[in-house]
C-alpha positions as CSV (number, residue, x, y, z in Angstrom):
1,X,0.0,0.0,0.0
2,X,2.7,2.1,0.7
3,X,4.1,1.7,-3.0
4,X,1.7,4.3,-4.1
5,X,2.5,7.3,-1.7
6,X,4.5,10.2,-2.6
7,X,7.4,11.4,-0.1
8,X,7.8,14.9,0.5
9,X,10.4,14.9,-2.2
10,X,7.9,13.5,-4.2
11,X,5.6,16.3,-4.1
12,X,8.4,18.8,-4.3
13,X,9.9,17.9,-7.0
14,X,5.5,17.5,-8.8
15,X,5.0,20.8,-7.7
16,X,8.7,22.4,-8.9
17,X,9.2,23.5,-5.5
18,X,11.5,22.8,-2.5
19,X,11.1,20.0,0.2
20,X,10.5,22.7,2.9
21,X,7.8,24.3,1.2
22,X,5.9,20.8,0.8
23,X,6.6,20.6,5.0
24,X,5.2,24.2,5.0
25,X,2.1,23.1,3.5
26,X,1.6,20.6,5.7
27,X,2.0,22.3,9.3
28,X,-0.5,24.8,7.8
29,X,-2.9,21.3,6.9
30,X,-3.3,23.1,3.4
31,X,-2.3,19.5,1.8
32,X,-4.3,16.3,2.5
33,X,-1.8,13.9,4.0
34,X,-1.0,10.4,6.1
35,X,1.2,9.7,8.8
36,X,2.7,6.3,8.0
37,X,4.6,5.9,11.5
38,X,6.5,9.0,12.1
39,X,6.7,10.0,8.0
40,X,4.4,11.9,6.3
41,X,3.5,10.4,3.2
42,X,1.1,11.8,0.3
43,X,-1.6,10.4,-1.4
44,X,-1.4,11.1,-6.0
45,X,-4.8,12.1,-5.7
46,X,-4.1,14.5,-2.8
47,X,-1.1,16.1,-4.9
48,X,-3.4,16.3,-7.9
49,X,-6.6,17.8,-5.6
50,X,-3.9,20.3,-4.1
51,X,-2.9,21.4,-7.4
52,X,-6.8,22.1,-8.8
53,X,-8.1,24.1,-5.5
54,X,-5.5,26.1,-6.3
55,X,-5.5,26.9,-10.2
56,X,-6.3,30.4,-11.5
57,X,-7.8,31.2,-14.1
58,X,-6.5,33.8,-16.4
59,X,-8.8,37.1,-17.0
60,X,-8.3,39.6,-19.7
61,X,-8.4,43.7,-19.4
62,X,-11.9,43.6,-20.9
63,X,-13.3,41.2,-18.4
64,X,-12.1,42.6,-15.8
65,X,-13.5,46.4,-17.2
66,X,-17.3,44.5,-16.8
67,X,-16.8,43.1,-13.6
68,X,-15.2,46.1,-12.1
69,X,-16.8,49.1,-14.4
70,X,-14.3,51.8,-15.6
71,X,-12.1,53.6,-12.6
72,X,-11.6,57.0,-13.4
């Protein structure tokens, strides 16, 4: 079972960032995670639910004109 869990590494090096940042996300519980003993281990799906909850979607000028209205 533990074959398919992602180390911290792991997620790092998914998410192009560094190890700390992964433990970061973690002590805030902003990344779903399971303690496997003492290690913190990550589920794909997790990593993958992570990475959706925080996409952004791209706006142009003109949207953003109709949402907002013209600032003088």
């Amino acid at each position: 079972m533990t074959d398919d869990l992602l180390t911290a590494g792991d997620v790092a090096a998914r998410l192009r960032a560094t190890p700390r940042f992964v433990r970061r996300l973690v002590a805030e519980r902003r990344i779903a995670y399971v303690k496997v003993g003492r290690f913190v281990r990550f589920e794909p799906a997790a990593v993958a639910a992570y990475i959706e909850a925080n996409r952004v979607v791209p706006t142009s000028r003109a949207e953003l004109r109709r949402q907002f209205g013209a600032v003088a």
